[in-house]
N, C-alpha and C positions, 0 to 999 in steps of 0.2 A: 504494500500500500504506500510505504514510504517512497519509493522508490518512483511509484507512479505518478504522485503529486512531483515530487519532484523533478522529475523529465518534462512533466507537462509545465511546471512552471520557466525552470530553465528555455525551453523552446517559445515560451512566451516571450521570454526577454531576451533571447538571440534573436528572433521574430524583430525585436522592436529596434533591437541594436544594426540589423541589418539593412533596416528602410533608416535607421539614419545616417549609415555611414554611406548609403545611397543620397541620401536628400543634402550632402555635404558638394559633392561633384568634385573635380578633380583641382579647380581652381580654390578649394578650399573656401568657397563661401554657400552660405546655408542659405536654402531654397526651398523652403518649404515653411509651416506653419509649427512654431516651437511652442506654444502650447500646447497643439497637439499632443505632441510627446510627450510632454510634460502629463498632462492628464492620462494618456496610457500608461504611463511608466506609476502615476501615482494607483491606479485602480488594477494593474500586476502587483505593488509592493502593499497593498490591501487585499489580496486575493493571498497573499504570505503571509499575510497576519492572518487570518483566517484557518490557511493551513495548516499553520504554527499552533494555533488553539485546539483545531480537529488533531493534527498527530498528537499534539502533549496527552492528550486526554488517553487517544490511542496507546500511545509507545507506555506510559503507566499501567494503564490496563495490563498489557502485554508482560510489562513487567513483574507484575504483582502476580498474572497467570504460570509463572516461569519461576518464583520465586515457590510458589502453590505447590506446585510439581516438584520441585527440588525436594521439598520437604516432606513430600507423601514419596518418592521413591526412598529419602534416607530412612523415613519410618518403616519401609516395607521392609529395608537389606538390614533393621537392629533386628524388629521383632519378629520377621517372618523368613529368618535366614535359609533355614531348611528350604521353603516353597521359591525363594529368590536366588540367595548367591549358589547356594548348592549344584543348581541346575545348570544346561546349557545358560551361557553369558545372551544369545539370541532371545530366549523363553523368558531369561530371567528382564531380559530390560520391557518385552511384551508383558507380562505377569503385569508387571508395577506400573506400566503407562495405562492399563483398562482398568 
């Protein structure tokens, strides 16, 4: 998920970096409307705020799910070492993630 806000963002602002380093020409003067840009570049770096709040929220979640899991595999390999380590290391890691 990260990965694809991401990209999408980035291609947003190469998107925008590239119509202006077109809208510059080669005599170096700008030809075009710099507001414009301005207000795209401002409603992409609000569209990062926004994503910024959607992943934190996400990447916590994630984290806390991953933190959840650690802790119920170590309780499986104290108390249930017979049914886990004992076993194929395959079975044993399948046992403790269902």
């Amino acid at each position: 998920m990260n990965y694809i806000v991401t990209s999408f963002l980035y291609g947003q602002y190469d998107q925008l970096n590239d119509e202006f380093v077109k809208s510059v020409g080669d005599q170096e003067e700008f030809s075009a409307d710099f507001a414009q840009f301005r207000r795209r570049h401002q409603a992409i770096s609000r569209s990062v705020q926004e994503a910024d709040r959607f992943l934190m929220i996400s990447n916590a979640a994630y984290f806390c799910c991953q933190i959840t899991s650690i802790i119920f595999v170590f309780y499986n390999t104290i108390f249930f070492r017979d049914d886990t380590v004992a076993l194929d290391p395959a079975f044993a890691a399948l046992s403790s993630a269902g």
